[in-house]
PDBQT receptor file of N, H, CA, C and O in Angstrom, charges set to zero:
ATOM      1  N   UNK A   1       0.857  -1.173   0.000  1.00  0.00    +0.000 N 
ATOM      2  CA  UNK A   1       0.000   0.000   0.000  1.00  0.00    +0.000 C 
ATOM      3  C   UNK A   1       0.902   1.234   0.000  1.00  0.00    +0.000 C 
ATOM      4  O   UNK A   1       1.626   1.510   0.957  1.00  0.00    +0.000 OA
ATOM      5  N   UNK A   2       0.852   1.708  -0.725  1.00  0.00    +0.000 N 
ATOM      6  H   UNK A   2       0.264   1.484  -1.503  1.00  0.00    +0.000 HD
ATOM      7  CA  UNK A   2       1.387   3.615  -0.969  1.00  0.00    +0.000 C 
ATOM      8  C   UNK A   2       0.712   4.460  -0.137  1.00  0.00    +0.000 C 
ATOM      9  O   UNK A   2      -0.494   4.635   0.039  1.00  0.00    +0.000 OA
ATOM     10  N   UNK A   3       1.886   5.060   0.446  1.00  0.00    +0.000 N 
ATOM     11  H   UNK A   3       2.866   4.918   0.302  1.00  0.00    +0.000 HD
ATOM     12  CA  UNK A   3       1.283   6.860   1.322  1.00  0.00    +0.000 C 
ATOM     13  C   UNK A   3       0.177   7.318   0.508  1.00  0.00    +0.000 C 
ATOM     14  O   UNK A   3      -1.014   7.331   0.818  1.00  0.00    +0.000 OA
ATOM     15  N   UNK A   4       0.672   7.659  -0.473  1.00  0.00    +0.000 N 
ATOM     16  H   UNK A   4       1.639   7.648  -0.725  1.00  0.00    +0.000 HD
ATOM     17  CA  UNK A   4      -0.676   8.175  -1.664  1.00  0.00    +0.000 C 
ATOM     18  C   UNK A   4      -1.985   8.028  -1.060  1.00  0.00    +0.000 C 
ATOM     19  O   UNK A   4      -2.644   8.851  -0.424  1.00  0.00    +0.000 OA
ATOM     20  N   UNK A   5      -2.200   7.021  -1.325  1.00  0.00    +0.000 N 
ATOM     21  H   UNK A   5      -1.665   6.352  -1.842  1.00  0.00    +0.000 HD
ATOM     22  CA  UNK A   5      -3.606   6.287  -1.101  1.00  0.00    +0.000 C 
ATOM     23  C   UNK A   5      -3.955   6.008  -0.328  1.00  0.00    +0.000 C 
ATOM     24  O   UNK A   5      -5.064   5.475  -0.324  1.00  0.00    +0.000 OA
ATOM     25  N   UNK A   6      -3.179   6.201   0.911  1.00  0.00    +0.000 N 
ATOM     26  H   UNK A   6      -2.278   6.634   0.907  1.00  0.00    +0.000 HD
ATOM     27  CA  UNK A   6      -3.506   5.962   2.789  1.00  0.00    +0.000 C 
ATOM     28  C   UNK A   6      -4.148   7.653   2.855  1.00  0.00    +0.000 C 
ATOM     29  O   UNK A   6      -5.281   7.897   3.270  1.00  0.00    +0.000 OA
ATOM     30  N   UNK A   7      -3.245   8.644   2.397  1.00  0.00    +0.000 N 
ATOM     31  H   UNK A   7      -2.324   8.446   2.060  1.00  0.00    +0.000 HD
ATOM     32  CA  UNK A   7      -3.452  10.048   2.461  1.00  0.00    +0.000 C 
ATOM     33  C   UNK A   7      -4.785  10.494   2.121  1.00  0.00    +0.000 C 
ATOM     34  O   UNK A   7      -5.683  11.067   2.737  1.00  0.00    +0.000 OA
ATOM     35  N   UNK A   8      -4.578   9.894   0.530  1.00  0.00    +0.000 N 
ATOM     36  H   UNK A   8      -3.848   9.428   0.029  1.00  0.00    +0.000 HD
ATOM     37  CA  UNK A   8      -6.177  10.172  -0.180  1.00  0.00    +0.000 C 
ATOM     38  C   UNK A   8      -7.724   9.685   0.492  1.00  0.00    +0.000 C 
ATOM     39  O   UNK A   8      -8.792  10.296   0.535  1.00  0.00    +0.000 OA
ATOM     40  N   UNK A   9      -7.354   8.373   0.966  1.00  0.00    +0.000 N 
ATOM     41  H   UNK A   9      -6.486   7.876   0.930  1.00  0.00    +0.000 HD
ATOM     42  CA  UNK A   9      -8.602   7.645   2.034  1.00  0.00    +0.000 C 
ATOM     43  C   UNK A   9      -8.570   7.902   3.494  1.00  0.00    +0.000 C 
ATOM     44  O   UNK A   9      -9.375   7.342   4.238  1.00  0.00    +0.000 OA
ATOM     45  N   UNK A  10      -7.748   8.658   3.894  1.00  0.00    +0.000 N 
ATOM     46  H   UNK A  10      -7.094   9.113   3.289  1.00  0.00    +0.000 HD
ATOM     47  CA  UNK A  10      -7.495   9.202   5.293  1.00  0.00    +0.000 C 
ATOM     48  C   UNK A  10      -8.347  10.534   5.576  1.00  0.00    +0.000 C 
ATOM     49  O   UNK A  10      -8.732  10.993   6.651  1.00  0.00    +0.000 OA
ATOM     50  N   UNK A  11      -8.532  11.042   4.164  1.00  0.00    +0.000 N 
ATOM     51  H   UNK A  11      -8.220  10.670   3.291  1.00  0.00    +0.000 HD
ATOM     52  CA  UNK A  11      -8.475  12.468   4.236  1.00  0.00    +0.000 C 
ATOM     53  C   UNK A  11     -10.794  12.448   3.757  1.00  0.00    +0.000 C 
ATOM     54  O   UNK A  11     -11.788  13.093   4.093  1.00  0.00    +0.000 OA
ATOM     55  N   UNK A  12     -10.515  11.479   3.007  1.00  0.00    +0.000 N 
ATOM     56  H   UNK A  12      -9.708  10.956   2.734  1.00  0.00    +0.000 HD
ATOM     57  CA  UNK A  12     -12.262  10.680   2.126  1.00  0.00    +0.000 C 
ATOM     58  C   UNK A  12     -12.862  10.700   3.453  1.00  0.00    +0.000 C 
ATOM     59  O   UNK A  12     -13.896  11.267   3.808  1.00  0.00    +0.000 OA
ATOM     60  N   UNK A  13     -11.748   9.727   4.382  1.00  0.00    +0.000 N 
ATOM     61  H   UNK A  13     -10.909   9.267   4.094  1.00  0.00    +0.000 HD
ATOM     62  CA  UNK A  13     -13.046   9.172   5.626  1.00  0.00    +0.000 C 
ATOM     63  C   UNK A  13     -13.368   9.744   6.251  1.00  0.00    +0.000 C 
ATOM     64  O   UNK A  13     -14.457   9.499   6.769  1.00  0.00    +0.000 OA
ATOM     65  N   UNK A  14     -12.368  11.292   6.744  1.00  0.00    +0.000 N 
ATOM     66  H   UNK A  14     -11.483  11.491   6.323  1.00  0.00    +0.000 HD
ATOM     67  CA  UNK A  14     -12.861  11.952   7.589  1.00  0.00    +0.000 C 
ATOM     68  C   UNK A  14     -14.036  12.868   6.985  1.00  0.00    +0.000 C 
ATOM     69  O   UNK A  14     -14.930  13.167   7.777  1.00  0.00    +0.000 OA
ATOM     70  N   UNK A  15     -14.152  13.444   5.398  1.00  0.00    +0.000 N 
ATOM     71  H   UNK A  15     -13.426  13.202   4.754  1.00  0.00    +0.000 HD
ATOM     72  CA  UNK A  15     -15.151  14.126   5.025  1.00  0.00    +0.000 C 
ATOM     73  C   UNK A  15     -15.925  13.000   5.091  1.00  0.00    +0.000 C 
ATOM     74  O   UNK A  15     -16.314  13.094   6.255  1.00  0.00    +0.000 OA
ATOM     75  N   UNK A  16     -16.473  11.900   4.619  1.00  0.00    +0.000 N 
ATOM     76  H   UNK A  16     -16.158  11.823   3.673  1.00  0.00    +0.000 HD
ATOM     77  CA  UNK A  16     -17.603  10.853   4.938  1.00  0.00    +0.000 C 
ATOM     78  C   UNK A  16     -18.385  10.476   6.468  1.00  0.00    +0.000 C 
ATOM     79  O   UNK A  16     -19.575  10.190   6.598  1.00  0.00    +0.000 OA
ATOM     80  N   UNK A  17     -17.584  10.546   7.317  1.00  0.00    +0.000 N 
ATOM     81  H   UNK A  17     -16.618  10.778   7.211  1.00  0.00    +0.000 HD
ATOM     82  CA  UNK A  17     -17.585  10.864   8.642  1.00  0.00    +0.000 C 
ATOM     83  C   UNK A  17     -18.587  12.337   9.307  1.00  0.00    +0.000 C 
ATOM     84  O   UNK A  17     -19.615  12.430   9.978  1.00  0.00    +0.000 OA
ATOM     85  N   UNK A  18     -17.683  13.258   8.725  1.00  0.00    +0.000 N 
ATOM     86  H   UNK A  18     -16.848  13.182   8.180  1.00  0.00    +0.000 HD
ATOM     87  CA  UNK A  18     -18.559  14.315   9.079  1.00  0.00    +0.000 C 
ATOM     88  C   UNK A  18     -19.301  14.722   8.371  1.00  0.00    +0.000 C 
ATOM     89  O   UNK A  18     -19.773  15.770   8.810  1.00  0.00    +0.000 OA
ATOM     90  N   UNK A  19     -19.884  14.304   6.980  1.00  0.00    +0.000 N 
ATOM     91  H   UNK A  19     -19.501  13.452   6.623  1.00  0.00    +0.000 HD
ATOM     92  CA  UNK A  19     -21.084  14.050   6.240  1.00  0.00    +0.000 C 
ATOM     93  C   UNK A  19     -22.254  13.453   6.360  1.00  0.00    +0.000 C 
ATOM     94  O   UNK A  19     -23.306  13.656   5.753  1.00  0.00    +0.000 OA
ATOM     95  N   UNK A  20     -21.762  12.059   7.899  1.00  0.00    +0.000 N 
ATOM     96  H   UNK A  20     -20.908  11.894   8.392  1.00  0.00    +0.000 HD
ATOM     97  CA  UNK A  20     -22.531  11.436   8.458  1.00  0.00    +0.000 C 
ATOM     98  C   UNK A  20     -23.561  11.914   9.413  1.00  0.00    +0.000 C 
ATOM     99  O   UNK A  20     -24.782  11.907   9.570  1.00  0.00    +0.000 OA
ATOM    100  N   UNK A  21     -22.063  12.488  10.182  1.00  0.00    +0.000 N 
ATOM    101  H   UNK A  21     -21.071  12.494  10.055  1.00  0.00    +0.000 HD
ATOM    102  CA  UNK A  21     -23.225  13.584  11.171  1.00  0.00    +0.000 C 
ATOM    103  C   UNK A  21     -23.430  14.746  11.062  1.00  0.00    +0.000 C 
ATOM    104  O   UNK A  21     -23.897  15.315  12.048  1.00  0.00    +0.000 OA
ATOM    105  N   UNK A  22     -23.220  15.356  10.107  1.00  0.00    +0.000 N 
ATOM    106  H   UNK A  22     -22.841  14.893   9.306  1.00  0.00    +0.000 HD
ATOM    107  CA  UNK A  22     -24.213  16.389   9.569  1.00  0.00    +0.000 C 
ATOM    108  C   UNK A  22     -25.408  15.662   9.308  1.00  0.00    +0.000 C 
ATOM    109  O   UNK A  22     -26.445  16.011   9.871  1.00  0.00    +0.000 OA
ATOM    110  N   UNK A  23     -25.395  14.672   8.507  1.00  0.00    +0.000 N 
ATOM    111  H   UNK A  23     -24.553  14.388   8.049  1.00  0.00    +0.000 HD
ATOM    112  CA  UNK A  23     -27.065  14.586   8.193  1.00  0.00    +0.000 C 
ATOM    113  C   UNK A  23     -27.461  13.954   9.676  1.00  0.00    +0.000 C 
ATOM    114  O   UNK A  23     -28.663  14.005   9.940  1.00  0.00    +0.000 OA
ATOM    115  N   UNK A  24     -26.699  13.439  10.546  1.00  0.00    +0.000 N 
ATOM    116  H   UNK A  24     -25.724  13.398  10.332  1.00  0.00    +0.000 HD
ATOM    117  CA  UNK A  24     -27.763  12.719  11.573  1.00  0.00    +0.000 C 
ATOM    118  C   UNK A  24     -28.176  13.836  12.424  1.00  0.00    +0.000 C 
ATOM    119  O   UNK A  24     -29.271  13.731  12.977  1.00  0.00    +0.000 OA
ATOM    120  N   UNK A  25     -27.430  14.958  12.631  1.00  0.00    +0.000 N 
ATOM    121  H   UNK A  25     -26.540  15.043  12.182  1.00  0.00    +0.000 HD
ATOM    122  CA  UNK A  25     -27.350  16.276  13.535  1.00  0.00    +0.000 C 
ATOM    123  C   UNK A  25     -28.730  16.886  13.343  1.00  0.00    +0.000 C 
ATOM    124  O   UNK A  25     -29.514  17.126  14.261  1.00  0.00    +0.000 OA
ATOM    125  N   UNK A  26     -29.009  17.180  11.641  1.00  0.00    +0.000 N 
ATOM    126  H   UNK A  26     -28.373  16.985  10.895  1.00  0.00    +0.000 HD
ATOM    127  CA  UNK A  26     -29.411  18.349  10.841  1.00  0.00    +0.000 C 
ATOM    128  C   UNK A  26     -30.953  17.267  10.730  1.00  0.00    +0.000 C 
ATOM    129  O   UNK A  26     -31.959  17.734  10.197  1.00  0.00    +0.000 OA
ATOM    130  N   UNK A  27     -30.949  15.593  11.390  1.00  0.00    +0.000 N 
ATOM    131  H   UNK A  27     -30.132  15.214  11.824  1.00  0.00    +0.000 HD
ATOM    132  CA  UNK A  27     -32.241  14.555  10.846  1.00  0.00    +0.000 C 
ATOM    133  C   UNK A  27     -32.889  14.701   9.101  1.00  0.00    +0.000 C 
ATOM    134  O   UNK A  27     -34.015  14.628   8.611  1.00  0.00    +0.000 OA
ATOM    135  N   UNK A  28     -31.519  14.935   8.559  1.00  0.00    +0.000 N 
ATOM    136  H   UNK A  28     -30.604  14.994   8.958  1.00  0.00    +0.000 HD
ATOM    137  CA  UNK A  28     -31.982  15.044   7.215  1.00  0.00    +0.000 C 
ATOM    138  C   UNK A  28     -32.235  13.615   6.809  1.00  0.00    +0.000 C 
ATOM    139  O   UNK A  28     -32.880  13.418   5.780  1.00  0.00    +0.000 OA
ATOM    140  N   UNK A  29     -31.771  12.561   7.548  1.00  0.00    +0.000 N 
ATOM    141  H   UNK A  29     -31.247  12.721   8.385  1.00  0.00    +0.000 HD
ATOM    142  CA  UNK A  29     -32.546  11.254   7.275  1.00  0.00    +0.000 C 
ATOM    143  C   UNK A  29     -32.875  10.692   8.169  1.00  0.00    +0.000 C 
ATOM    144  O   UNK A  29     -32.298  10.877   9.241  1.00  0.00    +0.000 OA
ATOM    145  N   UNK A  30     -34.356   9.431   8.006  1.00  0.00    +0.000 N 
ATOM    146  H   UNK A  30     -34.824   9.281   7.136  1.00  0.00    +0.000 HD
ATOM    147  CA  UNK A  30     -35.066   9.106   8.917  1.00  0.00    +0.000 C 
ATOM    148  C   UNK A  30     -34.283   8.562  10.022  1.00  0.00    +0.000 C 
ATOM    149  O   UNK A  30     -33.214   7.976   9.853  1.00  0.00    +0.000 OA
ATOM    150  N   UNK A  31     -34.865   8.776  11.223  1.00  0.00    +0.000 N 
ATOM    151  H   UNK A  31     -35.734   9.252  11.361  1.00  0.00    +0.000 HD
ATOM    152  CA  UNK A  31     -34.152   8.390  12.563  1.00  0.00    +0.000 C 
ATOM    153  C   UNK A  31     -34.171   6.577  12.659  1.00  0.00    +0.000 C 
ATOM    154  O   UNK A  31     -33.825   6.054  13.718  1.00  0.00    +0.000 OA
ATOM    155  N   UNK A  32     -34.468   5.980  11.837  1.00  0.00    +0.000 N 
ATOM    156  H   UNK A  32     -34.749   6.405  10.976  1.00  0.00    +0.000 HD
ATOM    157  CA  UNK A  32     -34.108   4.724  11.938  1.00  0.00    +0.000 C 
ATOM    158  C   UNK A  32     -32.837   4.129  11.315  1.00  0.00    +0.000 C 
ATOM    159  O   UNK A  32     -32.480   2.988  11.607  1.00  0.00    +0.000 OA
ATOM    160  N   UNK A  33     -32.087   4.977  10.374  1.00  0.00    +0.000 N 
ATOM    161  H   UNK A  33     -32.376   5.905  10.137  1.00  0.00    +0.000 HD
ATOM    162  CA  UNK A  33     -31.213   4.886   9.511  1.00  0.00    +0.000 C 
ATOM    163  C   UNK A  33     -29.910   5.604  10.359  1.00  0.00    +0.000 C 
ATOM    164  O   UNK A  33     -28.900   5.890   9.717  1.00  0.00    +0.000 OA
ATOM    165  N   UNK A  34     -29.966   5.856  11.681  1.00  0.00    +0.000 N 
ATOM    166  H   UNK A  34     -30.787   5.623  12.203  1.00  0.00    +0.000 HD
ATOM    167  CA  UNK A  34     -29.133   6.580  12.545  1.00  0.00    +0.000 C 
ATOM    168  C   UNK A  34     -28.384   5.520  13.061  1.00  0.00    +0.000 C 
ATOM    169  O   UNK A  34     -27.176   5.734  13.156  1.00  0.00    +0.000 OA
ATOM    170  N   UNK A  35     -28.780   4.488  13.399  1.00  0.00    +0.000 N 
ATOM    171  H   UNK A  35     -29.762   4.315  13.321  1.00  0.00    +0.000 HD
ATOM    172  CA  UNK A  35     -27.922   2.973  13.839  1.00  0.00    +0.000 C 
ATOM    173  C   UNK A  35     -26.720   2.457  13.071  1.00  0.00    +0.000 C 
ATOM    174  O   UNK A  35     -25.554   2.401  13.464  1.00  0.00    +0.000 OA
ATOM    175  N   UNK A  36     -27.491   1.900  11.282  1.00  0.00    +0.000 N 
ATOM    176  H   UNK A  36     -28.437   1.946  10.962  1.00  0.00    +0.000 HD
ATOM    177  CA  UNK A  36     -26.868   1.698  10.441  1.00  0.00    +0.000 C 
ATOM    178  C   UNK A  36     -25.669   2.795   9.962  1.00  0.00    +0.000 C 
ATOM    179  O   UNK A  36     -24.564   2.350   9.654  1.00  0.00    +0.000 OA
ATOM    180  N   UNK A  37     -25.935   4.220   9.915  1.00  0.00    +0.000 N 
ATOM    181  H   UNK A  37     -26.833   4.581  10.165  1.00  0.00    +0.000 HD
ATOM    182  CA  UNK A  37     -25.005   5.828   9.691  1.00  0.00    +0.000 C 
ATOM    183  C   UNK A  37     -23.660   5.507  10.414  1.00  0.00    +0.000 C 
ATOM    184  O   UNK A  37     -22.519   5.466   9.955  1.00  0.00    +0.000 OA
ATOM    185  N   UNK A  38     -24.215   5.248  11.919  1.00  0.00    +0.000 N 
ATOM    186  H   UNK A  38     -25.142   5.280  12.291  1.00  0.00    +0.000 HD
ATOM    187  CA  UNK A  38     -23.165   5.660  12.667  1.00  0.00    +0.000 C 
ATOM    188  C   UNK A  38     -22.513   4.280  13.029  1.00  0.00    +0.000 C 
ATOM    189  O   UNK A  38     -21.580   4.304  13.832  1.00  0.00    +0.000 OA
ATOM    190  N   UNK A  39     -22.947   3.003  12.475  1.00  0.00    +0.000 N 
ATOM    191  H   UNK A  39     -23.705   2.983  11.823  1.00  0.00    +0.000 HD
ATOM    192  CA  UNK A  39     -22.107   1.756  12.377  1.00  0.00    +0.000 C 
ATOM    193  C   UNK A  39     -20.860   2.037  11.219  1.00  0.00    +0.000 C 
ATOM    194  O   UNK A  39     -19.677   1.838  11.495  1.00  0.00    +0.000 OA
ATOM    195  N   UNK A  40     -21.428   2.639   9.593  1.00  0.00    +0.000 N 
ATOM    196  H   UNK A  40     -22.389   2.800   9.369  1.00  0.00    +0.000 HD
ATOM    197  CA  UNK A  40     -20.637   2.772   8.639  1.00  0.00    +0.000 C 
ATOM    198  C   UNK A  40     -19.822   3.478   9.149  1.00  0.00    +0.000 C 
ATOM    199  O   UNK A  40     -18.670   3.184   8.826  1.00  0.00    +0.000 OA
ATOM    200  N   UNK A  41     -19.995   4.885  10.298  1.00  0.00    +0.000 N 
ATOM    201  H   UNK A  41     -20.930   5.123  10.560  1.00  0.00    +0.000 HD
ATOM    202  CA  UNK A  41     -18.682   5.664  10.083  1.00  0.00    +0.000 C 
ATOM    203  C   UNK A  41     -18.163   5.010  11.344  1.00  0.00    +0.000 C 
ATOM    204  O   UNK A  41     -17.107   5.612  11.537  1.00  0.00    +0.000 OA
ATOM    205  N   UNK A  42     -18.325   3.972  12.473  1.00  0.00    +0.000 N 
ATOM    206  H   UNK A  42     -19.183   3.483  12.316  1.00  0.00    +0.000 HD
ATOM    207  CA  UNK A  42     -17.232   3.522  12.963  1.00  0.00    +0.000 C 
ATOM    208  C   UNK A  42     -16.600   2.522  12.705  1.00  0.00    +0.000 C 
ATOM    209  O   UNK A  42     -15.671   2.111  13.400  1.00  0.00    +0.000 OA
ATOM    210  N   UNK A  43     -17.148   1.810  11.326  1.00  0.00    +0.000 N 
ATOM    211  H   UNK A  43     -17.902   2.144  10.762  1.00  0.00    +0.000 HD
ATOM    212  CA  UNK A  43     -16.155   0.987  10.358  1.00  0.00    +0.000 C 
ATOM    213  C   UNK A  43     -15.123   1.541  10.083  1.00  0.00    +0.000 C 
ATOM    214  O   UNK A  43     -13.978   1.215  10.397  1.00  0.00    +0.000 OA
ATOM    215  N   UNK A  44     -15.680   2.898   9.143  1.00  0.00    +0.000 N 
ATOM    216  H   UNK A  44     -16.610   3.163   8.887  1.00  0.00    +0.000 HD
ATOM    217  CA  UNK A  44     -15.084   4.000   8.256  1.00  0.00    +0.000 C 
ATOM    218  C   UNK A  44     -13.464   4.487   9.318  1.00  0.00    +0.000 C 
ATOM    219  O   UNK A  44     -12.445   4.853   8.733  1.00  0.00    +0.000 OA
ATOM    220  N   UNK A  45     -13.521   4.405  10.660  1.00  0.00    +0.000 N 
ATOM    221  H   UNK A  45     -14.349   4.107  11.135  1.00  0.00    +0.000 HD
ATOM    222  CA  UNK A  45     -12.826   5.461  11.248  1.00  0.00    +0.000 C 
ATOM    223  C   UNK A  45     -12.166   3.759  11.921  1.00  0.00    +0.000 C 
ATOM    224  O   UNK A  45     -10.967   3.996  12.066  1.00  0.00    +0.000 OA
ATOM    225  N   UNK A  46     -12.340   2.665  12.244  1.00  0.00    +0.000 N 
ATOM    226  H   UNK A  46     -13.314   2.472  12.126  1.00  0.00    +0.000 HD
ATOM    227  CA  UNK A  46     -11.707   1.471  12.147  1.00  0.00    +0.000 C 
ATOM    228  C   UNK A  46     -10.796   1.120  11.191  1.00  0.00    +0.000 C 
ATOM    229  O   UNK A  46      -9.692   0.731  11.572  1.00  0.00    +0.000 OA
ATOM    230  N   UNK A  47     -11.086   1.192   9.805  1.00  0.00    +0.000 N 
ATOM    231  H   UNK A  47     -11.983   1.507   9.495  1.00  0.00    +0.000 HD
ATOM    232  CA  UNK A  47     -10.537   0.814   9.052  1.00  0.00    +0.000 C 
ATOM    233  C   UNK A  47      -9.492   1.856   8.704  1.00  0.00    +0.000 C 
ATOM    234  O   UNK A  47      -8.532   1.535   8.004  1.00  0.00    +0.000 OA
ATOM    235  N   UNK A  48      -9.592   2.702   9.020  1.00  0.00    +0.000 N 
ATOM    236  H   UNK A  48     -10.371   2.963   9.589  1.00  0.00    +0.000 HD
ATOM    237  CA  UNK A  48      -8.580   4.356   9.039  1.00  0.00    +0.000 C 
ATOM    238  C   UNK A  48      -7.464   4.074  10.303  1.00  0.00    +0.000 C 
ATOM    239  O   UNK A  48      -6.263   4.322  10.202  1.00  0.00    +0.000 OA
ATOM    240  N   UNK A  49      -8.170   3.459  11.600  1.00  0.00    +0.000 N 
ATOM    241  H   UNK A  49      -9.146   3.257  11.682  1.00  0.00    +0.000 HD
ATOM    242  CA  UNK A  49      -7.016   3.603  12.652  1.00  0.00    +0.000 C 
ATOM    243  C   UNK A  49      -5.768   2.104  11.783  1.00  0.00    +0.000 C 
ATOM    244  O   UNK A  49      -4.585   1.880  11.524  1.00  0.00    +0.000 OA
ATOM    245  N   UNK A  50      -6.765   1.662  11.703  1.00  0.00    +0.000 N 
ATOM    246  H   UNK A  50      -7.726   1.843  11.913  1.00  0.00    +0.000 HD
ATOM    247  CA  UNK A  50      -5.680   0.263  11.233  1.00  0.00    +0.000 C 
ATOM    248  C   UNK A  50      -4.723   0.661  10.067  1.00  0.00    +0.000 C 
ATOM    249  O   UNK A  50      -3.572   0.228  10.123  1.00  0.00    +0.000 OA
ATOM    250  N   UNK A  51      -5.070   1.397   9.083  1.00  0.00    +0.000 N 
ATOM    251  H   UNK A  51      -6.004   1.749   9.038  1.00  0.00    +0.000 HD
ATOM    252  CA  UNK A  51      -4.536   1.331   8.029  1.00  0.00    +0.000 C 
ATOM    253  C   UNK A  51      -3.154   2.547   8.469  1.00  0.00    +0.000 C 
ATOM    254  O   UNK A  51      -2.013   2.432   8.022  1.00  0.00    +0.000 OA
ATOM    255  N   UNK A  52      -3.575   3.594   9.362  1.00  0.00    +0.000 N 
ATOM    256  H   UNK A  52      -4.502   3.687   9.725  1.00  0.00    +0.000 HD
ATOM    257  CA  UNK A  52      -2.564   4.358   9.437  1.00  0.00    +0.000 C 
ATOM    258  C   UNK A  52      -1.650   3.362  10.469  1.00  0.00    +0.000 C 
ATOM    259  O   UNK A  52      -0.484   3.583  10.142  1.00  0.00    +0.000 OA
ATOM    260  N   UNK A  53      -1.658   2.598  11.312  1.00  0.00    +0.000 N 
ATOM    261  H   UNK A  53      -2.605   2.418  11.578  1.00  0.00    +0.000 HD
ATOM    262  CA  UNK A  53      -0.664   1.658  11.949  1.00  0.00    +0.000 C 
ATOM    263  C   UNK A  53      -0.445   0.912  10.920  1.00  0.00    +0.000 C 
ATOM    264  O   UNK A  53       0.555   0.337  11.349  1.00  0.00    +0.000 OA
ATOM    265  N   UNK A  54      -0.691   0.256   9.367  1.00  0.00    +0.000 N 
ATOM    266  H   UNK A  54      -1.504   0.723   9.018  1.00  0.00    +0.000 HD
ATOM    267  CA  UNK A  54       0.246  -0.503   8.885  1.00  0.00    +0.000 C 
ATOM    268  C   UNK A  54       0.842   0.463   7.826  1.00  0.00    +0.000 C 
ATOM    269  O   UNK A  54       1.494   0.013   6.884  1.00  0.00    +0.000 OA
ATOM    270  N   UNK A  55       0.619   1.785   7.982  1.00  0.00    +0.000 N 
ATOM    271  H   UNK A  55       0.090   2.151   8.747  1.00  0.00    +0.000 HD
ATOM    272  CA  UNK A  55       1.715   2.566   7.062  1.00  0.00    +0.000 C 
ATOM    273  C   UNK A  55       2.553   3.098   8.001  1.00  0.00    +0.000 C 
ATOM    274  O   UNK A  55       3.456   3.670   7.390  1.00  0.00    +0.000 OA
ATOM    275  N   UNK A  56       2.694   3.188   9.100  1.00  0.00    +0.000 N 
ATOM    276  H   UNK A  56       1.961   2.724   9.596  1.00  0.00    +0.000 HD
ATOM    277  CA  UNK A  56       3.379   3.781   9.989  1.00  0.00    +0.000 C 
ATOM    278  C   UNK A  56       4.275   2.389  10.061  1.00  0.00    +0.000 C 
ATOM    279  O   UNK A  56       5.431   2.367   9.639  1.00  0.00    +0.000 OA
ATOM    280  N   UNK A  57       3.706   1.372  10.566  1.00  0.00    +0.000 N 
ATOM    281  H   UNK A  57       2.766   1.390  10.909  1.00  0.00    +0.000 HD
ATOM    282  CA  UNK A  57       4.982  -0.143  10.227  1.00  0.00    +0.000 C 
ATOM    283  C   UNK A  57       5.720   0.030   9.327  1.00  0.00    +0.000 C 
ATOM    284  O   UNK A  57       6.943  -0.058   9.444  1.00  0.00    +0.000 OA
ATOM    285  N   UNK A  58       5.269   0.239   8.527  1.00  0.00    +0.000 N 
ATOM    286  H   UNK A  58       4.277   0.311   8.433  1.00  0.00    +0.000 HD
ATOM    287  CA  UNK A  58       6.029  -0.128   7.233  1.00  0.00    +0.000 C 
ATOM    288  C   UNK A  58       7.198   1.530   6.762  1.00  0.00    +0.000 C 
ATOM    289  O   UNK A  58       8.327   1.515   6.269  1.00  0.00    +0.000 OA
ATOM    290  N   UNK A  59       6.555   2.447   7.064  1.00  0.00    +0.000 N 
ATOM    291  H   UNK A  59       5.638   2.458   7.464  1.00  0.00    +0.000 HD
ATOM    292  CA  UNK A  59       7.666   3.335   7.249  1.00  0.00    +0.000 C 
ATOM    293  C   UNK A  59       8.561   3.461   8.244  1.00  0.00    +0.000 C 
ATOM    294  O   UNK A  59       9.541   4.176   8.032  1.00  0.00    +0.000 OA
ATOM    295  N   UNK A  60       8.437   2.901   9.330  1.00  0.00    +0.000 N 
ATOM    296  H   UNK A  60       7.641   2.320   9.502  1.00  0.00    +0.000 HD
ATOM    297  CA  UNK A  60       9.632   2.633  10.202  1.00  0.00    +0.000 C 
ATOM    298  C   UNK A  60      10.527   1.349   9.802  1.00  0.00    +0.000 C 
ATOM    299  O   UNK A  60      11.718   1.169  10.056  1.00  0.00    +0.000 OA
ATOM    300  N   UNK A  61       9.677   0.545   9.142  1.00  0.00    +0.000 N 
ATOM    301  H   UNK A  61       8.710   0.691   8.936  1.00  0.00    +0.000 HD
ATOM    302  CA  UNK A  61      10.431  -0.773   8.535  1.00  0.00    +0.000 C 
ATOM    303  C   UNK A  61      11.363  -0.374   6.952  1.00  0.00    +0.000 C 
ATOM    304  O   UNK A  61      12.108  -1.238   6.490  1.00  0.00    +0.000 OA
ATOM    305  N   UNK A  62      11.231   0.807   6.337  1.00  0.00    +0.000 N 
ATOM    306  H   UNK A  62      10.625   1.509   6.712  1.00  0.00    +0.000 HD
ATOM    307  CA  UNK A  62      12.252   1.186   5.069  1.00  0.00    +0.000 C 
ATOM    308  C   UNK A  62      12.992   1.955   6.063  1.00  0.00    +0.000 C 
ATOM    309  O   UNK A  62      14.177   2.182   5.817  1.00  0.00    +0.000 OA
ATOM    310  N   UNK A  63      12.441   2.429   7.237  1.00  0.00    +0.000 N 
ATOM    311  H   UNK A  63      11.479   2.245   7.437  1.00  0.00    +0.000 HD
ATOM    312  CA  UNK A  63      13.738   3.904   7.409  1.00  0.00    +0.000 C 
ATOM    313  C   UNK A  63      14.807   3.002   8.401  1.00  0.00    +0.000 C 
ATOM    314  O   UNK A  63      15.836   3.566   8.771  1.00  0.00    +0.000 OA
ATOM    315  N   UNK A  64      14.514   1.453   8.865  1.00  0.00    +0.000 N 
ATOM    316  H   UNK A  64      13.677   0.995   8.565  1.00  0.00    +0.000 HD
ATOM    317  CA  UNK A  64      15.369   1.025   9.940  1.00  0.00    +0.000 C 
ATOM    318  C   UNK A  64      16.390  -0.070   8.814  1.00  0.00    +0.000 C 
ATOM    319  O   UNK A  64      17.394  -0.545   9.345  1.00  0.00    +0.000 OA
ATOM    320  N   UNK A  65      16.175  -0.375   7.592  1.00  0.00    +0.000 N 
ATOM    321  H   UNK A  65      15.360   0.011   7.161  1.00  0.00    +0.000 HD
ATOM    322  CA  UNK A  65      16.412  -0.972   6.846  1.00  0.00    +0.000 C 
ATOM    323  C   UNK A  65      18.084  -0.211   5.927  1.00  0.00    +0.000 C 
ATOM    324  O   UNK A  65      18.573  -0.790   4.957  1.00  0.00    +0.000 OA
TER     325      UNK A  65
């Protein structure tokens, strides 16, 4: 995996994130769809903590090399 593309989806999840709760804030969608919202963005922000620990591995693993 390339910085690039950790950067580019680092930067996606957090606008998707707070796109989330804007609409859950603002109830621009039905309050039953508030469960499922805020499951996607703590996937969304899961899959972000993990991915920045295996680019952070892996850049300490070229710079100790």
């Amino acid at each position: 995996m390339n910085k690039k593309f950790y950067e580019i989806f680092n930067y996606s999840s957090l606008i998707v994130v707070l796109g989330v709760l804007i609409l859950m804030l603002t109830k621009a969608v039905p309050v039953e769809w508030f469960v499922y919202l805020a499951s996607f963005a703590i996937i969304l922000i899961i899959i972000r903590i993990f991915l920045r620990i295996k680019i952070s591995l892996q850049t300490r693993k070229k710079t100790q090399e």
